[in-house]
N, C-alpha and C positions, 0 to 999 in steps of 0.2 A: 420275735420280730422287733427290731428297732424302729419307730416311727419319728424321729429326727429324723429329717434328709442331712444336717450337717455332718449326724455323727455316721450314717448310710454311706454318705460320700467319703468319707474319712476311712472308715471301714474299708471300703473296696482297696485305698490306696496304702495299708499298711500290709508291712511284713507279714508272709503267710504264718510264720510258727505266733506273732503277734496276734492277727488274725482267729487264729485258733481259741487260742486259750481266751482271748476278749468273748469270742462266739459262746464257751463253757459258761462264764461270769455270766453275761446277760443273757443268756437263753436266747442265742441269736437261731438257730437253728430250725428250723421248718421238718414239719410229720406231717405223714398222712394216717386219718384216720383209721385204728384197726377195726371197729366194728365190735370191738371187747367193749362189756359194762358192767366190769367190776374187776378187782386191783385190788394192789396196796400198791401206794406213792407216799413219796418222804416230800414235801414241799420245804424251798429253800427261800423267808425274806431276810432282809437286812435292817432297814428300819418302815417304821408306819409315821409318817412326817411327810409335806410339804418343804421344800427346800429348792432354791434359787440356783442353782447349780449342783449336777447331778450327773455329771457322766458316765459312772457305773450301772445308772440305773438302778439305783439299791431302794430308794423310794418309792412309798406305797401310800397315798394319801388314807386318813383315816377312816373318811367315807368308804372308799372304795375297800378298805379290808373289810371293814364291817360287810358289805355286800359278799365279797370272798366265802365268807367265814358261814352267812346264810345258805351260800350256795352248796357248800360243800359238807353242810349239816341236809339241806336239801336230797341230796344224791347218796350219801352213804353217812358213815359213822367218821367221828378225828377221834382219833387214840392218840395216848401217850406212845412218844419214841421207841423206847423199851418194850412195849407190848407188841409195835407190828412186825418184826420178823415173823413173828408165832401166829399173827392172829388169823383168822378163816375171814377168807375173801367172799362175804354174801353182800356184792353190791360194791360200790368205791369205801374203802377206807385209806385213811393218809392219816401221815404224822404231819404237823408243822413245826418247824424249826426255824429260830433269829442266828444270824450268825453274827459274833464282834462284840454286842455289849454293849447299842447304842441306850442312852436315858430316855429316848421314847419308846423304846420296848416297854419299860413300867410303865411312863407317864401317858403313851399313846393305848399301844397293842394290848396292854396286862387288862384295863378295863373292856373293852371289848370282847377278849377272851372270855372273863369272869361273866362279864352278861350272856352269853352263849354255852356258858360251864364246859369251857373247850380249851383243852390241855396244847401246852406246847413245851418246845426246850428251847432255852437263849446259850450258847455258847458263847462265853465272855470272856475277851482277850481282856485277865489277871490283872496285868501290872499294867491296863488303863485306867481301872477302876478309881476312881476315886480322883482323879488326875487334874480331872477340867477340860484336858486338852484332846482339839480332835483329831481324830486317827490324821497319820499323815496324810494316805490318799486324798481326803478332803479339804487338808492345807495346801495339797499340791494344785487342785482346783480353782484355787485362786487365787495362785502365782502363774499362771498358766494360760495360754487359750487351749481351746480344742485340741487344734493341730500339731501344738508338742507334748500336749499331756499321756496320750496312749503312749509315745513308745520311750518317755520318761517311765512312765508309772510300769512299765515289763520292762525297764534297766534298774529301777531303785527298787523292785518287790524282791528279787535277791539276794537285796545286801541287809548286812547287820543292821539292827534300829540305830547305833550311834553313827553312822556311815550316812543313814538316808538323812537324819535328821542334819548331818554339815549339806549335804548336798541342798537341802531344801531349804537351809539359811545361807547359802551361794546365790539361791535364786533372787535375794532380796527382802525385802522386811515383808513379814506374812500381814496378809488382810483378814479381818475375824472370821473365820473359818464356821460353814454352819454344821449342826449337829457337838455331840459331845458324848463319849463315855457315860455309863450309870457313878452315881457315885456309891459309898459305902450305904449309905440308909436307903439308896434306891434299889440296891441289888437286894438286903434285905428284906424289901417289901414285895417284891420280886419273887422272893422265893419262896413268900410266904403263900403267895396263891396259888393258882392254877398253874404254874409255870417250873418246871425243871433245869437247872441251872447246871448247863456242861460247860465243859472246858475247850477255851480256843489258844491254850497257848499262853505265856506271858508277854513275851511282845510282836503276835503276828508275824512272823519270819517265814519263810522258805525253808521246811523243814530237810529238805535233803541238799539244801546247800549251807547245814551248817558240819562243823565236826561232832562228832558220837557224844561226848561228853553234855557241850550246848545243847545238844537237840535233849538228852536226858531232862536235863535243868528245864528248859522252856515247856517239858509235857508235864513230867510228873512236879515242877513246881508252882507251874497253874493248875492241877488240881489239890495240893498243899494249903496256898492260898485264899483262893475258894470253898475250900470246904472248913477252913477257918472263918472267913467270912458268913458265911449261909449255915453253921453248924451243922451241918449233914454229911454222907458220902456224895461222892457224884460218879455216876456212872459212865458217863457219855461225854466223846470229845470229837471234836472238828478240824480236819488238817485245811491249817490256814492257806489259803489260793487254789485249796483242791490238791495241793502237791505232796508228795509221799512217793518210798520208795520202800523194799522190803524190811530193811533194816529201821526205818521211822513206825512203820505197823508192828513191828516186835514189840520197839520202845514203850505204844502207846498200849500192848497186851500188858509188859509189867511193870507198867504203872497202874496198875489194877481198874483200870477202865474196862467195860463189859460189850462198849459199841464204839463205832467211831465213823463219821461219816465223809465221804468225800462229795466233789462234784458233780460227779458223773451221772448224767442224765441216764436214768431207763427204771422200770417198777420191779417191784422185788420180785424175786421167784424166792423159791425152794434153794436156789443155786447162790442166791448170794449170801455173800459173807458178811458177817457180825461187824467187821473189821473194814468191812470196805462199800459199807451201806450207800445205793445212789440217791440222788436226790434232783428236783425238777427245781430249777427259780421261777420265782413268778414275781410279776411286774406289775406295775401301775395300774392294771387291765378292766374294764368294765367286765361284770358279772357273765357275760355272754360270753366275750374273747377267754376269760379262764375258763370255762364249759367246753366251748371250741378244742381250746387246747387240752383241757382233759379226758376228750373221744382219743384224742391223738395221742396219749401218752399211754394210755389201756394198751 
């Protein structure tokens, strides 16, 4: 559920294939409760932060995870990523997953995790790390209003990163942009705890709108990178904006990844694939509205 009426009204008035995919991003989509109480669910945040502009909705204030986190220890078990394809469903169990690599994942989310001894995986778009600078989507936020940012941001999600980045110093001199990348000592503090560090890619692209080669490079040399950084393997990667196509899921097999998750809302069965793992987002939401929405996703 969106609860802006700005972005509500905006919503109704954009391109349906726009439409669509904004609906996948924010969990725009409305369930009716099955009646099922117990599952396995992949949960999808982005950062745990307070921030002044927010269109994607990726924002999850700190308070309110921490209630999440109660709730859903509440109700069943959180495993690690890796464990819940396999794991027996007695009661709700879910993975949680960061997606992108923002530094409140360590500075906000890692300690609240750690006090609840509750496993998660951060997929970290590589060649932000260490950077400073914040993803574009977020720079484009405020060079922008409302009203041309959606169907800017599904024309530049597309294109190559040195492509988006002229297009987005067309728009003007950028204004400091809130959130940031982890840096190098953040990711390894990061990995040091409770937290699983997969890969999103080196710089967030549209994996099926690049050529065979590129797309190689941007899977298997963010997990290259990272596992230089974090000294460990990483098993687990995320196709950035949900997008994948037969030939991008091969890529991401041998590059010796073992999971990979997309967008797509719905709970695991028996029937899905390793390779094509769904996931629910969740939002800003008081303790109740994620309950709500967790009858609905069973």
């Amino acid at each position: 559920m969106i609860r802006n009426p700005a972005v509500r009204d905006l919503g109704r008035r954009l391109p349906t294939p726009v439409r669509r995919l904004a609906g996948r991003l924010v969990g725009g989509r409305e369930h009716v409760p099955s009646g099922r109480t117990e599952g396995r669910l992949i949960l999808m945040y982005h950062r745990v932060a307070i921030a002044d502009s927010d269109p994607l909705e990726l924002c999850v204030a700190p308070e309110r995870f921490a209630e999440q986190l109660e709730l859903l220890q509440s109700l069943g078990r959180i495993v690690p990523l890796g464990e819940i394809p396999r794991a027996r469903s007695n009661g709700l169990t879910v993975a949680i997953t960061f997606d992108d690599g923002y530094a409140d994942n360590a500075l906000a989310a890692a300690p609240l995790l750690e006090a609840r001894d509750a496993p998660a995986t951060v997929f970290v778009v590589a060649g932000a790390v260490g950077s400073g600078r914040a993803f574009w989507w977020d720079r484009l936020a405020g060079l922008v209003g409302l009203e041309q940012y959606w169907p800017l941001w599904d024309r530049l999600r597309v294109l190559p990163a040195e492509r988006i980045e002229e297009e987005l110093q067309a728009l003007g001199p950028e204004p400091e942009a809130d959130g940031r990348p982890l840096s190098e000592d953040e990711l390894s503090t990061l990995a040091a705890g409770p937290v699983e560090v997969g890969a999103h890619t080196l710089t967030h692209p549209s994996l099926p709108a690049l050529p065979t080669e590129a797309r190689r490079r941007e899977i298997a040399g963010s997990r290259e990178r990272l596992e230089e950084l974090v000294a460990r393997p990483l098993d687990a990667f995320a196709y950035p904006y949900g997008d994948y196509d037969s030939a991008t899921v091969r890529l991401v097999k041998r590059s010796g990844f073992r999971t990979a998750c997309t967008i797509h809302e719905n709970r695991l069965s028996r029937l899905s694939s390793s390779f094509l793992l769904p996931r629910y987002p969740v939002r800003d939401w008081p303790a109740e509205e994620l309950e709500r929405r967790l009858a609905t996703w069973l």
